[in-house]
C-alpha positions in Angstrom: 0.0 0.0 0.0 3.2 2.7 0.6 4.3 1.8 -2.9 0.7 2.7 -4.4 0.7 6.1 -2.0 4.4 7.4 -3.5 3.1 6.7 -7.0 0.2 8.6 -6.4 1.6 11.4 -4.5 4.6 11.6 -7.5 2.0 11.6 -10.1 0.1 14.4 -8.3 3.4 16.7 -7.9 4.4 16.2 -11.8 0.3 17.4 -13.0 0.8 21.1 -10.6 3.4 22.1 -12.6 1.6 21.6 -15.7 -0.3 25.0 -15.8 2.9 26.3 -17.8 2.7 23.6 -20.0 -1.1 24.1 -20.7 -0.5 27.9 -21.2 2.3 26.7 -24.1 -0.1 24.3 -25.8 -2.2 27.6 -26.1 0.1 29.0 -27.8 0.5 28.0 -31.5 -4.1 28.4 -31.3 -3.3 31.8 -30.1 -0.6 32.6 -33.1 -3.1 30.6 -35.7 -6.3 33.3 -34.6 -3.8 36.2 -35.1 -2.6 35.0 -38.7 -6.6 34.6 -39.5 -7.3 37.8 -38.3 -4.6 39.7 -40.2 -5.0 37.7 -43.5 -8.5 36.8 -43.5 -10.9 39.3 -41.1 -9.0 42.5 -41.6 -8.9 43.0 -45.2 -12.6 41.8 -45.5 -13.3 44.6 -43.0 -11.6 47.2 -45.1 -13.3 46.0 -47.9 -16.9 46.5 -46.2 -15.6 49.6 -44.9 -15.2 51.2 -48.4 -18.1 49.4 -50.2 -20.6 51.1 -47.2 -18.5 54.8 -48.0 -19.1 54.5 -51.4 -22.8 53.5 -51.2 -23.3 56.7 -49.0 -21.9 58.3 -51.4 -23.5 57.7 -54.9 -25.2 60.2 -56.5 -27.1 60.9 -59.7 -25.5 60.3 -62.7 -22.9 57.4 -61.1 -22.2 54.7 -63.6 -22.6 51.6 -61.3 -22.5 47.5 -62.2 -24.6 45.6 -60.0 -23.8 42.5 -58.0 -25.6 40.6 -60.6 -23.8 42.3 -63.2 -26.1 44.6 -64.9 -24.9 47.6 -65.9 -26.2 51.5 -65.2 -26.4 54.6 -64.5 -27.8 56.1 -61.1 -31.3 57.9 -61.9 -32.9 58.0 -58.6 -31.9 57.7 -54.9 -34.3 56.3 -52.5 -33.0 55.8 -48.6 -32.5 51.8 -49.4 -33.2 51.8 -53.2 -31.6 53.2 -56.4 -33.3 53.6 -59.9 -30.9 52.7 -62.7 -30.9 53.3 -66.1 -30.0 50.5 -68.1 -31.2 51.1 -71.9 -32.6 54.0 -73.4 -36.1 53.2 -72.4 -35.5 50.6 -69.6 -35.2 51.5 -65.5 -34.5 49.0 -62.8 -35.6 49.8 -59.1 -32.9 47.7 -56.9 -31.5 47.7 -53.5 -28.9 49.9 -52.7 -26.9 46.8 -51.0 -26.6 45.2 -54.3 -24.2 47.6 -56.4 -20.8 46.4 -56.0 -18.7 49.2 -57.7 -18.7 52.2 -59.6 -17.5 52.1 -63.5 -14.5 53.3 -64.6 -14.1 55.5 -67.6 -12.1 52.3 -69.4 -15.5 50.4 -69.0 -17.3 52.2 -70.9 
């Protein structure tokens, strides 16, 4: 029975020093979450950041392609909607949320 105590009494000395070891094991999940964050969440962040700035900031006139492709040009602005002209006789009411970018003059 004294053999079976020292075994248990060495095994319980060798787990109270693991709290450093289960702060390393942390670490590699720790450096993985940071290398998403900078490669992965940031940029999409920036990206929403200046897709929201330029939706605030269309105007009449803007020469827009939806996120369905369609191509236009800003008539009307509602709060959540935009008109858009996309043929000589033909206008679109759509979301504001779905125009993904403004035309370039090398589009045209």
């Amino acid at each position: 029975m004294n053999g079976l105590a020292s075994i248990a009494w060495a095994q319980g000395t060798s787990g109270g020093s693991g709290g450093g070891n289960t702060l390393l094991s942390l670490v590699p999940f720790v450096l993985i979450f940071i290398i998403f964050y900078f490669l992965l969440i940031l940029p999409q962040q920036k990206r929403q950041k200046k897709l929201r700035t330029m939706l605030e900031a269309l105007k009449k006139g803007d020469k827009v392609i939806t996120s369905s492709g369609m191509w236009g040009t800003v008539t009307n602005l509602g709060k959540d909607s935009v008109t858009l002209q996309i043929s000589d006789n033909a206008k679109v009411k759509i979301q504001r949320d779905h125009i993904a970018r403004l035309r370039t003059d090398e589009e045209d």
